[in-house]
TORZA-906165 format. One record per residue (C-alpha): residue number from 1; chain; residue in one letter; z, x, y. Coordinates in Angstrom, 1 decimal. Example, Ala and Ser with C-alpha at 12.3 -4.5 7.8 and 13.67 -1.06 7.14 Angstrom:
BEGIN
@nr=1	kette=A	rest=A	c3=7.8	c1=12.3	c2=-4.5
@nr=2	kette=A	rest=S	c3=7.1	c1=13.7	c2=-1.1
***
This chain:
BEGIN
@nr=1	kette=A	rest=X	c3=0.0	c1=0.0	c2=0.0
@nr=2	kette=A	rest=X	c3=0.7	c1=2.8	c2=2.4
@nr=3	kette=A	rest=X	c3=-2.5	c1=4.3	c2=2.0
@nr=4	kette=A	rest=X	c3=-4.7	c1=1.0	c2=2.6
@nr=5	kette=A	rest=X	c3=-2.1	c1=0.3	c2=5.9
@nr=6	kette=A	rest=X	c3=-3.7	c1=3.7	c2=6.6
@nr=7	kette=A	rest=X	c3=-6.8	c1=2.5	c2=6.1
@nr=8	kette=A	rest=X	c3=-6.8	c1=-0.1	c2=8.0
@nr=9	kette=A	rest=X	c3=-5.2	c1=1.5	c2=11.0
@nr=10	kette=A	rest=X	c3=-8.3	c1=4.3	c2=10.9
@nr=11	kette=A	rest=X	c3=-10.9	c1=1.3	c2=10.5
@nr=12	kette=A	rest=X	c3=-9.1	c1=-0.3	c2=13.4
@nr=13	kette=A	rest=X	c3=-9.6	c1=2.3	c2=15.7
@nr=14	kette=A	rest=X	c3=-13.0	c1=3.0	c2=14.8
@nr=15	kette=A	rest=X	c3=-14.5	c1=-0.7	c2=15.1
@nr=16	kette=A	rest=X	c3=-12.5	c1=-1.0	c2=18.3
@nr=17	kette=A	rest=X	c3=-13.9	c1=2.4	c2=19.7
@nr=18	kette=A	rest=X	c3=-15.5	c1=1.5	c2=23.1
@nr=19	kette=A	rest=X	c3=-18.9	c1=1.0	c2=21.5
@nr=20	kette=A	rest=X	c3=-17.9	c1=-1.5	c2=18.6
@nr=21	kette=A	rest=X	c3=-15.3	c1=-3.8	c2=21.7
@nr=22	kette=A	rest=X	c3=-14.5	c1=-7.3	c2=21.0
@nr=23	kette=A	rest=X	c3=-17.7	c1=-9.8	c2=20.0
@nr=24	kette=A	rest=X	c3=-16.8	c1=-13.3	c2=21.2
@nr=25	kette=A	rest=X	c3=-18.0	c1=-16.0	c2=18.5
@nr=26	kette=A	rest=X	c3=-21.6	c1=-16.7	c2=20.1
@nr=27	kette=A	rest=X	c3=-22.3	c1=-12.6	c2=20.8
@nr=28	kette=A	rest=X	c3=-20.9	c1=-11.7	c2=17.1
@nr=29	kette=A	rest=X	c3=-23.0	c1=-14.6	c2=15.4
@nr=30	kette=A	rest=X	c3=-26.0	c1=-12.6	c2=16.3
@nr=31	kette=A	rest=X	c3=-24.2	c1=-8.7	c2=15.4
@nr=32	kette=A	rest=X	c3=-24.5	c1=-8.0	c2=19.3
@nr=33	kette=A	rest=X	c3=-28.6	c1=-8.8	c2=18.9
@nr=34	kette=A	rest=X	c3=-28.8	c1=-10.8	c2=22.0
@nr=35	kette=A	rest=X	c3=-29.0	c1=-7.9	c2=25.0
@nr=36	kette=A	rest=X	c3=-31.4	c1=-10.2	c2=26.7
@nr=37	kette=A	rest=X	c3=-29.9	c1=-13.6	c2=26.7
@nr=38	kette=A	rest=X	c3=-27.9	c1=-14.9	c2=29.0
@nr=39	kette=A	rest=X	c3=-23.7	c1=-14.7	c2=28.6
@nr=40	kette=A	rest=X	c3=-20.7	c1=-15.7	c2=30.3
@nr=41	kette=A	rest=X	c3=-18.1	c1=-12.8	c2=27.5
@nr=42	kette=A	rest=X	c3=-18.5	c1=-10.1	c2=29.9
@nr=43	kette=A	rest=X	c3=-16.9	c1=-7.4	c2=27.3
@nr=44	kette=A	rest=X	c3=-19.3	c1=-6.0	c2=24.9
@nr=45	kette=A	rest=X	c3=-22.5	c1=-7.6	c2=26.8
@nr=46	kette=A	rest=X	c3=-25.4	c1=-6.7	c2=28.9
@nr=47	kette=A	rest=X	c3=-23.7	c1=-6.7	c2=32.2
@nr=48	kette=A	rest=X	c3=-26.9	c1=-8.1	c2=33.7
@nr=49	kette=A	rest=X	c3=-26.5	c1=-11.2	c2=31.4
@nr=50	kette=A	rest=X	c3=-24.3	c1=-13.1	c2=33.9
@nr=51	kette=A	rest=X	c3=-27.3	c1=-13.3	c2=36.3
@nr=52	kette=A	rest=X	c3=-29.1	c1=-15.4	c2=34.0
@nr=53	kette=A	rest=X	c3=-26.3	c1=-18.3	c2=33.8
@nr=54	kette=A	rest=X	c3=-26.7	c1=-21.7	c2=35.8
@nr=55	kette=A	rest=X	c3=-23.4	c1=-22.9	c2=35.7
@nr=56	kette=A	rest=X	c3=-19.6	c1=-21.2	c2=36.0
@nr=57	kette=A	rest=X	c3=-17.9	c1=-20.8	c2=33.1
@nr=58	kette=A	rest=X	c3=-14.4	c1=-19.8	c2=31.5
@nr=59	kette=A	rest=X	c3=-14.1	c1=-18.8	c2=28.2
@nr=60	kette=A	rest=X	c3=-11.2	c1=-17.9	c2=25.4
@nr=61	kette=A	rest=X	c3=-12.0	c1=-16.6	c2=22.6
@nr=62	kette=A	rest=X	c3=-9.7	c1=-15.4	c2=19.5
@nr=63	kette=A	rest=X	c3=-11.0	c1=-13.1	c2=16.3
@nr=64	kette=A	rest=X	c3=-9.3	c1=-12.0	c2=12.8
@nr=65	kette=A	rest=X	c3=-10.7	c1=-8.9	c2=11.3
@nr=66	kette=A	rest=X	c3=-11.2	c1=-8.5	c2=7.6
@nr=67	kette=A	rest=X	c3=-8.2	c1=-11.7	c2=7.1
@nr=68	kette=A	rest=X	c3=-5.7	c1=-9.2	c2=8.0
@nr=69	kette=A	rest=X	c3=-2.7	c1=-11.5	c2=9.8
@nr=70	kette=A	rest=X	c3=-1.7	c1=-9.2	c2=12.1
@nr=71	kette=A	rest=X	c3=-5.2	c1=-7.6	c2=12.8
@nr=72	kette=A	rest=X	c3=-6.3	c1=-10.0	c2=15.6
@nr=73	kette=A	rest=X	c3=-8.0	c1=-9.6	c2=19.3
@nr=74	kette=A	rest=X	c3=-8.2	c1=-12.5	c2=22.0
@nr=75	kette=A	rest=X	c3=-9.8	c1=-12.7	c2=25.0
@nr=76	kette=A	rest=X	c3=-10.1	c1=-14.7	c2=28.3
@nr=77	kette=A	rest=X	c3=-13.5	c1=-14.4	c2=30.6
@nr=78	kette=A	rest=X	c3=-14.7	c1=-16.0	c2=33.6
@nr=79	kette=A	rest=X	c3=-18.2	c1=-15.5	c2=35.3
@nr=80	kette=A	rest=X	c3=-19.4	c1=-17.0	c2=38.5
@nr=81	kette=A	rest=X	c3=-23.5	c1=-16.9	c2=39.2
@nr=82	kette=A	rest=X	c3=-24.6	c1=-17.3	c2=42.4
@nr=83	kette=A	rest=X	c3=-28.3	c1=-17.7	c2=44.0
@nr=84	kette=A	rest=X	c3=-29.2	c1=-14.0	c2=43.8
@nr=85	kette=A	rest=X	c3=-26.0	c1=-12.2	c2=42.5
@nr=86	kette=A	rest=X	c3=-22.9	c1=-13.4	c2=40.0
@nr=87	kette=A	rest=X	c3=-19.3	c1=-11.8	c2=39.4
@nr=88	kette=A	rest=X	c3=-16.9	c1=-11.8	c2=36.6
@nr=89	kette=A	rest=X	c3=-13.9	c1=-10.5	c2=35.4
@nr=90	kette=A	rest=X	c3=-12.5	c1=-10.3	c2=32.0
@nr=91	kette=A	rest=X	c3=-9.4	c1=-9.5	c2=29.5
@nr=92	kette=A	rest=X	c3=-9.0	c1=-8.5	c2=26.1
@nr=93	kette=A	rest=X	c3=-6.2	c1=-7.2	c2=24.1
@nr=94	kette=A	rest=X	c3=-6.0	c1=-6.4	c2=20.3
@nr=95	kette=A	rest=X	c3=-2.9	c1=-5.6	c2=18.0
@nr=96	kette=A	rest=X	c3=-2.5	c1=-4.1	c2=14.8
@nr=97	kette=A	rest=X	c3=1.7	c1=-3.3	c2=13.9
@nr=98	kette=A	rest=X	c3=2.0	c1=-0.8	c2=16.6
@nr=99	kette=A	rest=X	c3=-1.3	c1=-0.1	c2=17.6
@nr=100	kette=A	rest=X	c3=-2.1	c1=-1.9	c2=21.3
@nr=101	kette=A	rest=X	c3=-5.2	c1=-1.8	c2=23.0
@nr=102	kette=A	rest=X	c3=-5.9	c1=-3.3	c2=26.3
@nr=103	kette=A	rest=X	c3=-9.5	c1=-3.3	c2=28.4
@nr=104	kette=A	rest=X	c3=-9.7	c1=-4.8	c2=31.6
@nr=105	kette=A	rest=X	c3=-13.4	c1=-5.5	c2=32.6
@nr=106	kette=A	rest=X	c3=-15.1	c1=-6.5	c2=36.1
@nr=107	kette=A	rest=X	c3=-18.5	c1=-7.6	c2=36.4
@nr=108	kette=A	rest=X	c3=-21.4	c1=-8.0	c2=39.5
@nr=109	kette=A	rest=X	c3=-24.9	c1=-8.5	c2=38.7
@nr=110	kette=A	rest=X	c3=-27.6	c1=-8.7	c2=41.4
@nr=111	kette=A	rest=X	c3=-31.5	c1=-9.5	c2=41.3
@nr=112	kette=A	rest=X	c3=-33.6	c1=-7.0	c2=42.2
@nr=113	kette=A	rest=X	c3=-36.7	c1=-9.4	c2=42.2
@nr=114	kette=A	rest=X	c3=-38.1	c1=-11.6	c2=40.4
@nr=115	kette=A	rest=X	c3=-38.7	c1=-10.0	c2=37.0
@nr=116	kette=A	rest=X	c3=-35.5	c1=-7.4	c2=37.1
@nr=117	kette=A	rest=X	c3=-31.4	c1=-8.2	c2=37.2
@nr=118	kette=A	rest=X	c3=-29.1	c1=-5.2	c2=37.4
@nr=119	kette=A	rest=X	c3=-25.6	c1=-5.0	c2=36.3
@nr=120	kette=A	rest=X	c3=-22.4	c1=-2.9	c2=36.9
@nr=121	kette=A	rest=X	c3=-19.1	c1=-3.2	c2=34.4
@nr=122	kette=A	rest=X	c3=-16.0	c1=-1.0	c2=35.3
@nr=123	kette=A	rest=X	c3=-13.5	c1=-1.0	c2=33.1
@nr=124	kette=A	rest=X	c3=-9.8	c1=0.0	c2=32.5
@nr=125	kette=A	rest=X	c3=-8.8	c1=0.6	c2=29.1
@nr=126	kette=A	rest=X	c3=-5.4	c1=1.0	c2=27.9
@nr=127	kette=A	rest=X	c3=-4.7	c1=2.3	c2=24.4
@nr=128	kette=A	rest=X	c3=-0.6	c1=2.9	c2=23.2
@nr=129	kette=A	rest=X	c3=0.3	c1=3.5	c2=19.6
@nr=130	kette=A	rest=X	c3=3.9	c1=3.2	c2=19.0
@nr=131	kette=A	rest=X	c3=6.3	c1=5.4	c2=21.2
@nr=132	kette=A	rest=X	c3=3.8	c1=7.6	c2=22.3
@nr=133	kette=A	rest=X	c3=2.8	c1=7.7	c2=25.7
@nr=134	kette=A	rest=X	c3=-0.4	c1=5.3	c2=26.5
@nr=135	kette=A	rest=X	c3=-3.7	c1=6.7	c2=27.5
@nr=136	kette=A	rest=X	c3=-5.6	c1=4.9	c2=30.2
@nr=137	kette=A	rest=X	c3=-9.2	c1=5.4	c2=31.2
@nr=138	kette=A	rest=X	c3=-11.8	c1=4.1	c2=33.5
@nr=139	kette=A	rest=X	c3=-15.5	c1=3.3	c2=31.9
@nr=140	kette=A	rest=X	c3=-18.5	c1=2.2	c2=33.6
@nr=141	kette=A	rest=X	c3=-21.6	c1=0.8	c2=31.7
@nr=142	kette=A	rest=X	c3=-24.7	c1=-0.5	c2=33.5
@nr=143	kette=A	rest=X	c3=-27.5	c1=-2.9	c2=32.4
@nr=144	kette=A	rest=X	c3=-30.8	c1=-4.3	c2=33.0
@nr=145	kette=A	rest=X	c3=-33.1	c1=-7.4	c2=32.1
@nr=146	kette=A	rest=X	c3=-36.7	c1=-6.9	c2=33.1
@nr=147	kette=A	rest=X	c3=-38.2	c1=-10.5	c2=32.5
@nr=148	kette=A	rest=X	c3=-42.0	c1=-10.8	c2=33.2
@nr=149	kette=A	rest=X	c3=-43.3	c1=-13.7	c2=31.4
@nr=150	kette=A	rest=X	c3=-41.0	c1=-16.9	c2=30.8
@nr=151	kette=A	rest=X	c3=-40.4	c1=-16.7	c2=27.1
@nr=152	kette=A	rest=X	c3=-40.1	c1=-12.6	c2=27.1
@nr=153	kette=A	rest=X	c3=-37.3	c1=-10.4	c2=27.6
@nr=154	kette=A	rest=X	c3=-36.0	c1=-6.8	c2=27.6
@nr=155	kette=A	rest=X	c3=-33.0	c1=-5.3	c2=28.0
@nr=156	kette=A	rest=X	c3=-31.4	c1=-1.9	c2=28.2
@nr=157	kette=A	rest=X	c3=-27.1	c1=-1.5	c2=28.3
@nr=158	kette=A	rest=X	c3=-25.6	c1=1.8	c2=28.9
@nr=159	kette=A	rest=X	c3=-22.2	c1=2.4	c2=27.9
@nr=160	kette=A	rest=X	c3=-19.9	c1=5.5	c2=29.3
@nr=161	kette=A	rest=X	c3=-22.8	c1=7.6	c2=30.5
@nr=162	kette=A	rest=X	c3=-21.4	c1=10.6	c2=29.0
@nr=163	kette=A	rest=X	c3=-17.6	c1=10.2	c2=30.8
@nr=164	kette=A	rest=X	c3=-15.0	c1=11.1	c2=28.8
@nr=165	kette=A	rest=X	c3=-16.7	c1=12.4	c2=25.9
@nr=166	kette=A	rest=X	c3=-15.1	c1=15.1	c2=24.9
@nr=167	kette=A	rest=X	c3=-11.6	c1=14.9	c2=26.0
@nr=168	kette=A	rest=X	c3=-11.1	c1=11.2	c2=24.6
@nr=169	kette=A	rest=X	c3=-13.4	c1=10.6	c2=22.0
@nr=170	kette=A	rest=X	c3=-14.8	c1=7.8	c2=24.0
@nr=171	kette=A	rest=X	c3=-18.7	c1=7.9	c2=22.8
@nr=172	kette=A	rest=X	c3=-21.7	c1=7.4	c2=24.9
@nr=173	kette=A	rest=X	c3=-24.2	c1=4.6	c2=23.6
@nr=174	kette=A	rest=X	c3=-27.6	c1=3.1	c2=24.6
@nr=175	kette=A	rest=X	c3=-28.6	c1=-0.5	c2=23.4
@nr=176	kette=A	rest=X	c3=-32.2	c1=-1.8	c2=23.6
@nr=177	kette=A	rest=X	c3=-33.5	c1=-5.1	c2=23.0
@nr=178	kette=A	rest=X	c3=-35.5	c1=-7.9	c2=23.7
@nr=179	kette=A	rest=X	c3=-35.8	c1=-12.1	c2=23.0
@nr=180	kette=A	rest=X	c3=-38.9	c1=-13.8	c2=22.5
@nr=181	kette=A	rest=X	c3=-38.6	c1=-17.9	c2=23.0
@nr=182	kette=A	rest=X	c3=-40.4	c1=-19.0	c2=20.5
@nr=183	kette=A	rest=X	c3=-40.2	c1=-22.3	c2=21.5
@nr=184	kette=A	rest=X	c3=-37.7	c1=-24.9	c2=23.1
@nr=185	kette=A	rest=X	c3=-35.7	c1=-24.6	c2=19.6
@nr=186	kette=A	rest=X	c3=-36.1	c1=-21.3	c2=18.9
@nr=187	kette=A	rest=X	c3=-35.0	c1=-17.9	c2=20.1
@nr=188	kette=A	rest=X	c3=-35.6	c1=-14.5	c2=17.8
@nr=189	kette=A	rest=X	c3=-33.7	c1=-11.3	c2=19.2
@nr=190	kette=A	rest=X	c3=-33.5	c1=-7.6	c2=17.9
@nr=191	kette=A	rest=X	c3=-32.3	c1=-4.5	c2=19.3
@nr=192	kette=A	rest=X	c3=-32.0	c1=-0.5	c2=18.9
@nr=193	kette=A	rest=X	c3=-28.0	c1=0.7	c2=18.9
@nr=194	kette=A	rest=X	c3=-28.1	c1=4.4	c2=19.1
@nr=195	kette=A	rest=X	c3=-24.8	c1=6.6	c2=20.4
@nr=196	kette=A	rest=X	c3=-23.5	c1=10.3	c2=19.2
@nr=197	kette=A	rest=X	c3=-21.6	c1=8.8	c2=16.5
@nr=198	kette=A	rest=X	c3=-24.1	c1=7.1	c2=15.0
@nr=199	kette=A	rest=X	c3=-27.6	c1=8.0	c2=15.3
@nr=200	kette=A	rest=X	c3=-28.9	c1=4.5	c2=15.3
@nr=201	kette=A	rest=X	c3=-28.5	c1=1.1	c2=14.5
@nr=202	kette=A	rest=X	c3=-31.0	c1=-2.1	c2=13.8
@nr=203	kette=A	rest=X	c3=-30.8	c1=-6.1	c2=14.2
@nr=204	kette=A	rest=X	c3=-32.2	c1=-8.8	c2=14.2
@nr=205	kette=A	rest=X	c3=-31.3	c1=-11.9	c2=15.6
@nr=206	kette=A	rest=X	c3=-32.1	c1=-16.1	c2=15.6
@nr=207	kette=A	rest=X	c3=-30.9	c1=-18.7	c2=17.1
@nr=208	kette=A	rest=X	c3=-31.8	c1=-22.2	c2=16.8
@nr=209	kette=A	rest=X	c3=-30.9	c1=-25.7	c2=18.8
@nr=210	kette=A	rest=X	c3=-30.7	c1=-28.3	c2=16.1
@nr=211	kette=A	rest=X	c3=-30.7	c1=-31.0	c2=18.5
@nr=212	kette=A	rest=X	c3=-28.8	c1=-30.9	c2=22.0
@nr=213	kette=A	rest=X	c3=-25.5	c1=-30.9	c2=20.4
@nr=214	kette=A	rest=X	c3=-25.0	c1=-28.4	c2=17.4
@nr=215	kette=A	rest=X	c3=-26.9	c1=-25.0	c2=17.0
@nr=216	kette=A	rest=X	c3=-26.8	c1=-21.9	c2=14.8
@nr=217	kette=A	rest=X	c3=-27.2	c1=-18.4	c2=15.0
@nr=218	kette=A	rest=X	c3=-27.9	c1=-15.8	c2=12.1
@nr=219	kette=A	rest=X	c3=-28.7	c1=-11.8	c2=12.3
@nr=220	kette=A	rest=X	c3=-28.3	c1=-8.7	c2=10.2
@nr=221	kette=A	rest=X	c3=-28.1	c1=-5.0	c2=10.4
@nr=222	kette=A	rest=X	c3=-29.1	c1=-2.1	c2=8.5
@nr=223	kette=A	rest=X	c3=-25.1	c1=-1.2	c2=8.8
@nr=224	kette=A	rest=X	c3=-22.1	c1=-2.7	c2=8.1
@nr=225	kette=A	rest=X	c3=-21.3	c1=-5.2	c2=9.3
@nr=226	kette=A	rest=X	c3=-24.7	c1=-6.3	c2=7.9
@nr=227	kette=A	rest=X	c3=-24.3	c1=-9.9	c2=8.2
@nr=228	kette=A	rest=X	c3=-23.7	c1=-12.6	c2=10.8
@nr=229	kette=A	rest=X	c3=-23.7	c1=-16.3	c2=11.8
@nr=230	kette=A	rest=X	c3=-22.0	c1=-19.0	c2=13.4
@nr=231	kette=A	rest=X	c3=-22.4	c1=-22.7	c2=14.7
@nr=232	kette=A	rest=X	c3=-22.3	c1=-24.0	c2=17.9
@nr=233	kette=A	rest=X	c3=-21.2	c1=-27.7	c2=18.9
@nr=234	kette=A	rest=X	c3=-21.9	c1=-28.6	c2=22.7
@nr=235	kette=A	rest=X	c3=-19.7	c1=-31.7	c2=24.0
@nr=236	kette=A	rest=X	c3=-20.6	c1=-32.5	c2=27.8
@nr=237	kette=A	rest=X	c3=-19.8	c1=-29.0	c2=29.5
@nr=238	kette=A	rest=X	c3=-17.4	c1=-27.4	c2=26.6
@nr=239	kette=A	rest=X	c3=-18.9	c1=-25.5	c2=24.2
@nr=240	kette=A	rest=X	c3=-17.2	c1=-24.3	c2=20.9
@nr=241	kette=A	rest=X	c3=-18.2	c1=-21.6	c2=18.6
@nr=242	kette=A	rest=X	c3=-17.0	c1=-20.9	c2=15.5
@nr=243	kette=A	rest=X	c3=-19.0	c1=-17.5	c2=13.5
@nr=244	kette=A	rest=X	c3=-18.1	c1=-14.5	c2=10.9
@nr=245	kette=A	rest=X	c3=-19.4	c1=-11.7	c2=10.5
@nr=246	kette=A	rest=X	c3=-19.2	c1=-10.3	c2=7.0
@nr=247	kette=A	rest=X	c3=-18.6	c1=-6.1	c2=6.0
@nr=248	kette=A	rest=X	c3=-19.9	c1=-4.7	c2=2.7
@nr=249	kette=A	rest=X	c3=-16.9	c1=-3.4	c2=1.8
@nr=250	kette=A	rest=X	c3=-13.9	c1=-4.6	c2=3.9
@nr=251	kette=A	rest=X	c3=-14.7	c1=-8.3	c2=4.0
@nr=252	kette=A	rest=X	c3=-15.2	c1=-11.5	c2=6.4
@nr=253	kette=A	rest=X	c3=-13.8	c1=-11.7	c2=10.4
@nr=254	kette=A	rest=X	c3=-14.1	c1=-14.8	c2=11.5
@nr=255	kette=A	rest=X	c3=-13.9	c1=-15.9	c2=15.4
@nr=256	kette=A	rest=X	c3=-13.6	c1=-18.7	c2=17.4
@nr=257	kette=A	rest=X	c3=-14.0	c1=-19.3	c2=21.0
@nr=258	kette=A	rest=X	c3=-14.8	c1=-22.1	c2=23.8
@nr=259	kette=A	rest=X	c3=-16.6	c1=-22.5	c2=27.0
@nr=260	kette=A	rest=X	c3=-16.2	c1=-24.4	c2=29.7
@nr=261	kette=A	rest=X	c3=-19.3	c1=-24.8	c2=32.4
@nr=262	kette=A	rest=X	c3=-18.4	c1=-26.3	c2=36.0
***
């Protein structure tokens, strides 16, 4: 038992490394696919992808890795779009025995033109494992979404730009993607994960609206986790989300979460 807690403690830090952060329900039904559609999480998005929304929203969101009880992250977000610019702030904090990790996220998105949105996230991330003192650092990531025809986009996300590499173990990591709209019901997405730790990483995406109520989402990857899905049911302006995204080897983490336009 001691050496699976240590295990687990290990896997903990590595899928929580600033690369692999918290995947609300919606973002982790897709594996993190969806770097060109539009998203109101904040953490672990294209910061651009606030531009894209037409209503405010507030979300919470609450995930269980691998059905381990006290393996669990929440998180609150808010994002606010306006005509040509939008702003957002978020929170997330996840626990494992005494393992603590806190990131602190703030957002602003502005469009360039017509076809290109920028983004900026600055971040505060606070890590403290038992009584040793707690480590805080400051992350940037940037992000853009150049759309030129209605149904087509492509993204890039940069995360850390090299800060902190060294000294903290904090990796740098580029993300490329891009959605085609197939049509009003469906939506394909894939993207390009590549950072020093890991030299690159695939997936592929879908989402479709069953009807204006209830959709789903599926993906994979060519690395654990490998698979992912979740359903969507839209009540007037809440949304919930419930999705899992299942590991080879260490098992299902399931998620929840809901959104609330106004």
């Amino acid at each position: 038992m001691k050496v699976c807690g240590i295990m687990v403690v290990f896997v903990f830090i590595g899928i929580h490394s600033f690369a692999q952060q918290f995947q609300s329900a919606d973002t982790r039904a897709l594996l993190g696919a969806g770097i060109a559609l539009k998203s109101a999480n904040i953490i672990d998005e294209n910061p651009a992808s606030t531009l894209k929304l037409s209503h405010k929203y507030i979300g919470i969101g609450q995930q269980n890795d691998f059905g381990i009880a006290n393996l669990n992250s929440f998180q609150f977000a808010i994002a606010i779009p306006l005509a040509h610019q939008s702003y957002g702030f978020a929170f997330h904090q996840n626990n494992f025995d005494d393992l603590t990790s806190q990131r602190w996220c703030l957002n602003a998105a502005v469009l360039i033109n017509e076809n290109i949105r920028f983004g900026l996230n600055l971040n505060a991330v606070r890590s403290k494992f038992a009584n040793e003192q707690a480590s805080l650092n400051f992350i940037p990531e940037i992000g853009f979404i150049y759309e030129r025809k209605r149904r087509l986009c492509w993204a890039v996300h940069l995360l850390n730009l090299g800060i902190n590499d060294h000294k903290n173990s904090i990796p740098s990591a580029i993300r490329i993607g891009l959605n085609q709209q197939i049509n009003q019901q469906i939506s394909l997405s894939a993207a390009l994960c590549m950072s020093k730790s890991q030299a690159y990483l695939m997936k592929a995406g879908l989402d479709y609206e069953l009807n204006s109520s209830i959709s789903i989402r599926a993906a994979i990857a060519s690395n654990s986790p490998f698979l992912g899905y979740g359903i969507a049911y839209k009540n007037k302006r809440i949304v919930y989300w419930l999705s899992n995204n299942h590991h080879l080897f260490l098992g299902n983490s399931p998620a929840i979460k809901i959104n609330y336009a106004f």
